[in-house]
C-alpha positions in Angstrom: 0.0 0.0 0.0 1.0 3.3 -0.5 0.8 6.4 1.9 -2.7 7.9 1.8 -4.3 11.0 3.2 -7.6 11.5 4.8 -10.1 14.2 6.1 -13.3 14.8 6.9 -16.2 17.1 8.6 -17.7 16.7 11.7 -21.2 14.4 12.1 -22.9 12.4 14.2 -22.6 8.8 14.9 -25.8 6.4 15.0 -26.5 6.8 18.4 -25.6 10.8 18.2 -22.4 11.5 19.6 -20.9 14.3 17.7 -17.5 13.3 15.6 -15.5 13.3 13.0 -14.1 9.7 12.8 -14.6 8.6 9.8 -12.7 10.7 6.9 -12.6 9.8 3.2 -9.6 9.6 1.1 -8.0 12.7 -0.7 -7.7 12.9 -4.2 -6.8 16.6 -5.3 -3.9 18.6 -3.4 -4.1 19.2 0.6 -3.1 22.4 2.4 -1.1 21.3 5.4 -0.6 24.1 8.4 0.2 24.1 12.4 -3.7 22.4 12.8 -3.5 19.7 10.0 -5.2 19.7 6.9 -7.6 22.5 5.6 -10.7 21.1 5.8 -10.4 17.9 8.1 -12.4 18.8 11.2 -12.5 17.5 15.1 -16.0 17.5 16.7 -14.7 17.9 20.0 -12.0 20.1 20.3 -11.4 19.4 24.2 -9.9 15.9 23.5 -8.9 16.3 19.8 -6.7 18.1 17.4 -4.6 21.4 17.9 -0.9 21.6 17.5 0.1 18.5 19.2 -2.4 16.6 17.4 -2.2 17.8 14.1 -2.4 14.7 11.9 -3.2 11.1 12.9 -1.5 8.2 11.9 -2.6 4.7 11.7 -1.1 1.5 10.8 -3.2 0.3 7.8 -2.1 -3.2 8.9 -3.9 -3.0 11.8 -7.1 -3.4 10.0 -6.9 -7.2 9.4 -5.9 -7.6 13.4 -9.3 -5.9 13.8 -11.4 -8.1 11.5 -9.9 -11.4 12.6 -10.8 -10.0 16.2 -14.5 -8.8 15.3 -15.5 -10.7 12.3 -18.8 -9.3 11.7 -16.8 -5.8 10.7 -17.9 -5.5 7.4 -16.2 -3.1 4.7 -14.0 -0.8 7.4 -10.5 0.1 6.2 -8.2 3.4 6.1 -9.7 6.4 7.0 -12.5 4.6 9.4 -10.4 5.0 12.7 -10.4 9.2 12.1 -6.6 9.2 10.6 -5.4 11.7 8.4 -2.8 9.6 7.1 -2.2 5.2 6.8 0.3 3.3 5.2 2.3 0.1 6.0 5.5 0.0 6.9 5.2 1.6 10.5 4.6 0.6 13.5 4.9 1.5 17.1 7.2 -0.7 18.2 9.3 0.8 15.7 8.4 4.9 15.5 10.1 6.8 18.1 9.3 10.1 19.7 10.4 13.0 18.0 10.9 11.4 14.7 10.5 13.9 12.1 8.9 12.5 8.4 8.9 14.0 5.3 6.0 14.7 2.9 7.0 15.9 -0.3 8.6 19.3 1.4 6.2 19.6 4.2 7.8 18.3 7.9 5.8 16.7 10.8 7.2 15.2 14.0 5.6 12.0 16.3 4.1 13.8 19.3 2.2 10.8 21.4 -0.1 7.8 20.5 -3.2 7.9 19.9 -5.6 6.9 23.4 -8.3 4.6 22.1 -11.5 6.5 22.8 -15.7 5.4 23.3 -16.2 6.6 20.0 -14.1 3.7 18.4 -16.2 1.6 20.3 -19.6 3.2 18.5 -17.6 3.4 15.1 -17.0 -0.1 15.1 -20.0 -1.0 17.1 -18.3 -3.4 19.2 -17.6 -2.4 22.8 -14.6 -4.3 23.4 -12.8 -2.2 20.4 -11.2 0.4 22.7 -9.8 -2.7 25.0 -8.4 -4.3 22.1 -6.6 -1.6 20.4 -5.1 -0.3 23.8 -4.0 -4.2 25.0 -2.7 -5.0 21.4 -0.7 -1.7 21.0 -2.7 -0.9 17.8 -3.0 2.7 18.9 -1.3 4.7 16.2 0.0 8.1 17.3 0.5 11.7 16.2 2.3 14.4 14.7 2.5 18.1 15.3 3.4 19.8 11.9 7.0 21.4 11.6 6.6 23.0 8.0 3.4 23.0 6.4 3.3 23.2 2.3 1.2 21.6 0.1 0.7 17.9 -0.1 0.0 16.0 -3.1 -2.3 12.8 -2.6 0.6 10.4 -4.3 3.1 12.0 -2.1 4.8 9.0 0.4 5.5 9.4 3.6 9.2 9.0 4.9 11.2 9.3 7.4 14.0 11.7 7.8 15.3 11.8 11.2 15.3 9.6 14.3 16.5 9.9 18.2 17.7 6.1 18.8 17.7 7.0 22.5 13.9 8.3 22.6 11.0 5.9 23.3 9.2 4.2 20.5 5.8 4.8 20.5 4.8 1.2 22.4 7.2 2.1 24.8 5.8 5.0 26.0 2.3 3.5 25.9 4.0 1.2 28.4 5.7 3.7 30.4 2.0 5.6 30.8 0.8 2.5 32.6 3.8 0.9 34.4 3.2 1.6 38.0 6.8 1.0 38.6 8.2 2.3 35.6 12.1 4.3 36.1 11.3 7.4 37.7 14.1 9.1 36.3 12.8 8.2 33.2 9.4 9.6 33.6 11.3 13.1 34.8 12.8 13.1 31.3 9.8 12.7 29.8 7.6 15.0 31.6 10.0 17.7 30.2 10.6 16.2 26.7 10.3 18.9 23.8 8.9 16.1 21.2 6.2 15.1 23.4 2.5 16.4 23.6 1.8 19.2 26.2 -0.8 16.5 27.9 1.3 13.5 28.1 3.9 15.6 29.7 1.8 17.0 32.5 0.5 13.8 32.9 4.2 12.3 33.5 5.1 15.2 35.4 2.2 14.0 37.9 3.8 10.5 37.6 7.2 12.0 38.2 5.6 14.4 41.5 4.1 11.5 42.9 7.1 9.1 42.3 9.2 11.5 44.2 6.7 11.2 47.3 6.2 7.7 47.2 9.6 6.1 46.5 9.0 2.7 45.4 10.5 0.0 48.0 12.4 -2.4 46.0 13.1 -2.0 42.6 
């Protein structure tokens, strides 16, 4: 498969919940700028999009993990899951934070992964969804956008630049959870340039709390 791009406006799911989850693939030029795309939309602004969220990736091989899992899925592929971009080829085991891709001459950089949310769930209409994707690592993650530009629809996506010593994407899914996870580590992180502004409060409450409750064997 080849890279792909998506967008699309904000609705309603059956059951009403505002959202713009499912996007349709782009076939004319896309204007890419510190938000994303021009004309891809978030229906809840609280949870999604702005700078550190700019674009969503997903894995397009994840797909076939989720129809072995939920075999009554029928026709759901790229652009179902609310990404603005899907390829194969990356994975989180093996993107790291900070790494910066190319598209054509526009630059984005991995921010965070993607949380698995209700509205996968009502997407998919199978409640177990969100468990699955989060247990399984089939999160995808974000970028924040470092030069914007114009993107052509056949344009790949590659990768440019890479800290080996930053956390790949599963990792720091991991690290988010691990109640005994390095806190030296999570201090790193909770000051980490490349990462979202939430994820690093969020460690810097793991690091604050760390420091008060020392664990007692490590």
């Amino acid at each position: 498969m080849s890279t792909r791009y998506f967008l699309g406006r904000a609705g309603r799911l059956p059951d009403g919940t505002p959202s713009a989850i499912a996007k349709q693939a782009a076939s004319t030029p896309l204007r890419l700028g510190p938000l994303g795309f021009a004309g891809d939309e978030q229906a809840d602004r609280r949870f999604h999009g702005g700078p550190d969220q700019a674009l969503h990736y997903y894995p397009a091989e994840h797909y076939a993990a989720l129809a072995a899992r939920f075999p009554l899925l029928q026709g759901f592929g790229p652009g179902d899951l609310g990404e603005n971009i899907s390829d194969t080829g990356w994975l989180e085991d093996d993107v790291r934070l900070g790494d910066v891709f190319a598209l054509g001459d526009c630059r984005i950089a991995v921010t965070q992964p993607r949380v698995p949310c209700h509205k996968i769930a009502k997407r998919l209409d199978e409640p177990d969804a969100p468990t699955f994707v989060a247990n399984n690592v089939r999160l995808g993650w974000y970028f924040r956008v470092i030069e914007g530009g114009v993107v052509q629809p056949d344009t790949p996506l590659t990768r440019v630049d890479s800290d080996l010593g930053a956390p790949s994407i599963a990792a720091l899914w991991h690290l988010r959870l691990d109640p005994a996870a390095d806190p030296a580590l999570i201090g790193w992180l909770a000051t980490h340039a490349a990462l979202g502004g939430a994820w690093r409060a969020k460690f810097a409450q793991r690091a604050e709390w760390l420091a008060r409750n020392p664990p007692l064997f490590r």
